[in-house]
C-alpha positions as CSV (number, residue, x, y, z in Angstrom):
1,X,51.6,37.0,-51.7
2,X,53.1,35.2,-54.8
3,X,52.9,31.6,-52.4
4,X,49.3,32.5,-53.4
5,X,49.9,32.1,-57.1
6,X,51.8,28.7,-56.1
7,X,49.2,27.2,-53.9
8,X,46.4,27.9,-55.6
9,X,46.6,25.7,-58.3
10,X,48.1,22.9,-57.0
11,X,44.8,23.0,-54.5
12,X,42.5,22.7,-57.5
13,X,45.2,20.1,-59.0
14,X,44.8,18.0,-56.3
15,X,41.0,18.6,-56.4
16,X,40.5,17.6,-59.8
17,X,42.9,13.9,-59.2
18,X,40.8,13.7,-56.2
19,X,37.4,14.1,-58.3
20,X,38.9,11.9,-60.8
21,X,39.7,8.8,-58.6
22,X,36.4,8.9,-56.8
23,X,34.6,8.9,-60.5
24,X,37.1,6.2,-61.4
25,X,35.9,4.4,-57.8
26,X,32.0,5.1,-58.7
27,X,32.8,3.4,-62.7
28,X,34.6,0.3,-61.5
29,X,31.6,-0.5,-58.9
30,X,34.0,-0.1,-55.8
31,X,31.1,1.1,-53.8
32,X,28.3,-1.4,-55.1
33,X,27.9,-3.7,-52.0
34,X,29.8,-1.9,-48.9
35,X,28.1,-5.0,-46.2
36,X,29.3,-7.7,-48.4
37,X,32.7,-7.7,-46.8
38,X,32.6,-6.5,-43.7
39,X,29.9,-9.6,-43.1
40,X,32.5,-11.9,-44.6
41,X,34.9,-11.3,-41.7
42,X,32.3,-11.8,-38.8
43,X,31.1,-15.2,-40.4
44,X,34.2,-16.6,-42.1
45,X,34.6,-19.1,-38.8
46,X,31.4,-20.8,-40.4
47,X,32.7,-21.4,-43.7
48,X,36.1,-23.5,-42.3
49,X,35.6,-26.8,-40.7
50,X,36.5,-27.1,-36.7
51,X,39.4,-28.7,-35.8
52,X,39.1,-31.2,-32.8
53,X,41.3,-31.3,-30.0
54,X,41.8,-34.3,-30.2
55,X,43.0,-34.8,-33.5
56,X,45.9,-32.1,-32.8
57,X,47.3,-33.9,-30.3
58,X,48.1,-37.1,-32.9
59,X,51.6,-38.3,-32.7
60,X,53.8,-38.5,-36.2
């Protein structure tokens, strides 16, 4: 029964850092624009020029 006295607060310790990072998160605009970069990493191909396959094989 005294684990009880133990576990208790650090549970609501770890609550409270919890609350605090996600408030620190929400503050800092983490969470502003959640598409922007998951888009980036479907169309990032675009934004590099193609290489030809026949340029690689050029000899030194």
């Amino acid at each position: 029964m005294s684990i009880i006295y133990v576990l208790i607060p650090i549970a609501i310790l770890f609550v409270l850092i919890g609350l605090a990072i996600f408030f620190w998160a929400v503050r800092s605009r983490q969470f502003d624009d959640l598409d922007k970069e998951g888009f980036s990493i479907l169309f990032d191909e675009q934004n590099t020029p193609k290489r030809n396959s026949d340029n690689d094989k050029t000899p030194l």
